[in-house]
C-alpha positions as CSV (number, residue, x, y, z in Angstrom):
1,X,36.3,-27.4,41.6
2,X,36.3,-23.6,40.8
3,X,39.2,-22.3,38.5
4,X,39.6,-19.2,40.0
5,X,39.2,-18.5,43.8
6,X,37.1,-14.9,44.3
7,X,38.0,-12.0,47.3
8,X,36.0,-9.4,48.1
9,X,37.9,-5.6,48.3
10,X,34.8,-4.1,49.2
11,X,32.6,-3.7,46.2
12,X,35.6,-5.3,44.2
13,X,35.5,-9.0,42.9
14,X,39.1,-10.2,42.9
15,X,39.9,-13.1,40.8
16,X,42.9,-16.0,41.6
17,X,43.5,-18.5,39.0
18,X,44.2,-22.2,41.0
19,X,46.5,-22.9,38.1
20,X,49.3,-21.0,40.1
21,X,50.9,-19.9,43.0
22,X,51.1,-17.2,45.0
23,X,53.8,-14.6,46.9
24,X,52.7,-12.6,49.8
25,X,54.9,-9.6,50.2
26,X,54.5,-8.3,46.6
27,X,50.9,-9.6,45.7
28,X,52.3,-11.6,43.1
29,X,51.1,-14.6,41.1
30,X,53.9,-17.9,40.0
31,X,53.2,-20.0,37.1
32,X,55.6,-23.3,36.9
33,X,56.7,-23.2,33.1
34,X,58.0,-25.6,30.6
35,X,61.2,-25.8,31.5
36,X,62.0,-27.2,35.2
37,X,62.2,-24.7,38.0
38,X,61.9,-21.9,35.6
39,X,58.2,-19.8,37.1
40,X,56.7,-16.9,35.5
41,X,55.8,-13.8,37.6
42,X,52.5,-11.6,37.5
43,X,51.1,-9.2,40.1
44,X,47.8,-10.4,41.4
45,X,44.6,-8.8,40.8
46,X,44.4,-7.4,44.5
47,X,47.9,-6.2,43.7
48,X,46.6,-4.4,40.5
49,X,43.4,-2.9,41.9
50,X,45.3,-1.2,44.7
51,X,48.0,0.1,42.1
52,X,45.3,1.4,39.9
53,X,46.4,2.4,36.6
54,X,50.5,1.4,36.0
55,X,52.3,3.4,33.5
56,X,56.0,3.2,34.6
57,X,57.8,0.0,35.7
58,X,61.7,-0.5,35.0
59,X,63.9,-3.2,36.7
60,X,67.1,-2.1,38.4
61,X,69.0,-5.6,37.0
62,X,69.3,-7.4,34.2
63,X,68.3,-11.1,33.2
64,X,70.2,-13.7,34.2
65,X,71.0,-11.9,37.4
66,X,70.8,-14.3,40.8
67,X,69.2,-12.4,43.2
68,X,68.1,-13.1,47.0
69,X,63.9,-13.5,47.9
70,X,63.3,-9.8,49.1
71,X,66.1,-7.8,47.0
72,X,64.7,-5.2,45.3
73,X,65.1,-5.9,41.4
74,X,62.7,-2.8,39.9
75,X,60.3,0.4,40.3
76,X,57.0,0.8,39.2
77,X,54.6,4.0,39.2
78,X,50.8,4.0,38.8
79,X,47.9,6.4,39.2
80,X,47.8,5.2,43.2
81,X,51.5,4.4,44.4
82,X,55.1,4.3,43.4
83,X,56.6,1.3,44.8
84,X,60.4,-0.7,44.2
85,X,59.6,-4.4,43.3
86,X,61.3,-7.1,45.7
87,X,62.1,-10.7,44.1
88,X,59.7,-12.7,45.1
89,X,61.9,-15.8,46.0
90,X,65.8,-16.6,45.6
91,X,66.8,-17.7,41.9
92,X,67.9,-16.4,38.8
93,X,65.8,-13.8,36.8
94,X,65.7,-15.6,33.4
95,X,63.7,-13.1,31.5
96,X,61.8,-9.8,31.6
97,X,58.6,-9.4,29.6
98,X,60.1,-6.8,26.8
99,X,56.4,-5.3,26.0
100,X,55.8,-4.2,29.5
101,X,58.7,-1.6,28.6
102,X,57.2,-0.2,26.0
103,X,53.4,-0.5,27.4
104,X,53.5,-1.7,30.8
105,X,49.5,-0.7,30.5
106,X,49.3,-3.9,30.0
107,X,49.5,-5.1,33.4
108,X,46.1,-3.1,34.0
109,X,44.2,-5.3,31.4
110,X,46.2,-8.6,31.2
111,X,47.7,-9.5,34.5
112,X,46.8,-12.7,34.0
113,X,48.2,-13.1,30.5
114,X,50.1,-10.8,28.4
115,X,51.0,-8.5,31.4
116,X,53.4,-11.0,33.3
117,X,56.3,-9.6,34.7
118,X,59.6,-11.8,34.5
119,X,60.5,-15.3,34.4
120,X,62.6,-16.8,37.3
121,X,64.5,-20.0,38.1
122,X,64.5,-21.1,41.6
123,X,62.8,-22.9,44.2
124,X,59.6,-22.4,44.8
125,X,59.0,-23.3,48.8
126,X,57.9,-19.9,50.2
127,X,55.2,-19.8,47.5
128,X,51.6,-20.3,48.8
129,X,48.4,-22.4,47.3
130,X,45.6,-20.1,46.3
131,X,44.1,-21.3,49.0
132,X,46.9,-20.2,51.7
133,X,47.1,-16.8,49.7
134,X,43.2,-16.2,50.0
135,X,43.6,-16.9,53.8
136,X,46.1,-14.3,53.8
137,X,44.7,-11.6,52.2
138,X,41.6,-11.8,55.0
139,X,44.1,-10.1,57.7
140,X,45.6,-8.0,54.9
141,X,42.7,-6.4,53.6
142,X,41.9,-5.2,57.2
143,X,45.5,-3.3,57.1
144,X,45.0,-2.0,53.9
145,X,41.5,-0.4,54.6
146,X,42.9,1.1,58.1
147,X,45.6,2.5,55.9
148,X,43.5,3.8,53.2
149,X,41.0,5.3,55.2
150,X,43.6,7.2,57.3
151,X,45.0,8.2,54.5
152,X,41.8,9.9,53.5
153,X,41.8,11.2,56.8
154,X,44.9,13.1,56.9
C-alpha cells in the first residue's frame, strides 16, 4: 500500500500521508503521539495550497486550555485568505508549536513536519481515515472551484 493518498486540485498534486488522520472543517491533518490521547495538528496540503503563502498565525488561548470541537482558538493570514482557526475536536490544547510564532513560513514548506500547529489531548472519534477524508474532498473541491471562479467573476 501507498504512503500517501494523492488529490487532484486541478493541475495540483495534493499529497496525504496514511500515517494520520484527518479533520474536515479546517483541512487539518492528526498524528497520534507518544503519549496516550495526546495528537499533533497540521493543516493539510489542500488546506495549504488554497491558503497560499501564510505569514501571520497567532492563537487566541493558551496551552493547556480545554476547549470544545469548533471553538475558535486562533487567526491566521496568508497571501490568499485571513481565516480564525476552529479546534478541530474537544480536548485540551497541550502545546503550541513556538517556531511557527516567529516563522509560521514554515507551514508553506513543512506542513507535514516542522510546520505542525499544536498538540491536543482528546478523543479522537470525529477524525476521518485518509481514505474518508479523500472521499470528502471530491464534493469539496467542486464548492471551492464554484467559489473561486465567482470570485474571479465579481
Amino acid at each position: 500500500m501507498s504512503e500517501h493518498l494523492t488529490f487532484m486540485m486541478g493541475q495540483f498534486e495534493a499529497r496525504f500521508p496514511t500515517d494520520r488522520r484527518y479533520a474536515k472543517k479546517n483541512h487539518t491533518w492528526a498524528q497520534q503521539q507518544q503519549a496516550a490521547g495526546v495528537w499533533r495538528f497540521g493543516f493539510s496540503t489542500y488546506a495549504v495550497r488554497l491558503l497560499q503563502d501564510v505569514y501571520f498565525l497567532d492563537w487566541s488561548v493558551e496551552a493547556g486550555t480545554a476547549v470544545l470541537e469548533g471553538q475558535e482558538i486562533g487567526f491566521i493570514e496568508s497571501k490568499k485568505a485571513e481565516s480564525d482557526l476552529y479546534a478541530p475536536m474537544t480536548g485540551t490544547l497541550v502545546q503550541f508549536n513556538p517556531e511557527l510564532l516567529a516563522d509560521p513560513s514554515t507551514i508553506n514548506v513543512d506542513n507535514y513536519g516542522a510546520g505542525w500547529l499544536f498538540d491536543m489531548e482528546g478523543a479522537s472519534d470525529g477524525l476521518m481515515t485518509p481514505e474518508q477524508y479523500l472521499k470528502y474532498l471530491e464534493g469539496a473541491w467542486e464548492v471551492t472551484q464554484r467559489t473561486i471562479k465567482g470570485q474571479m467573476n465579481e
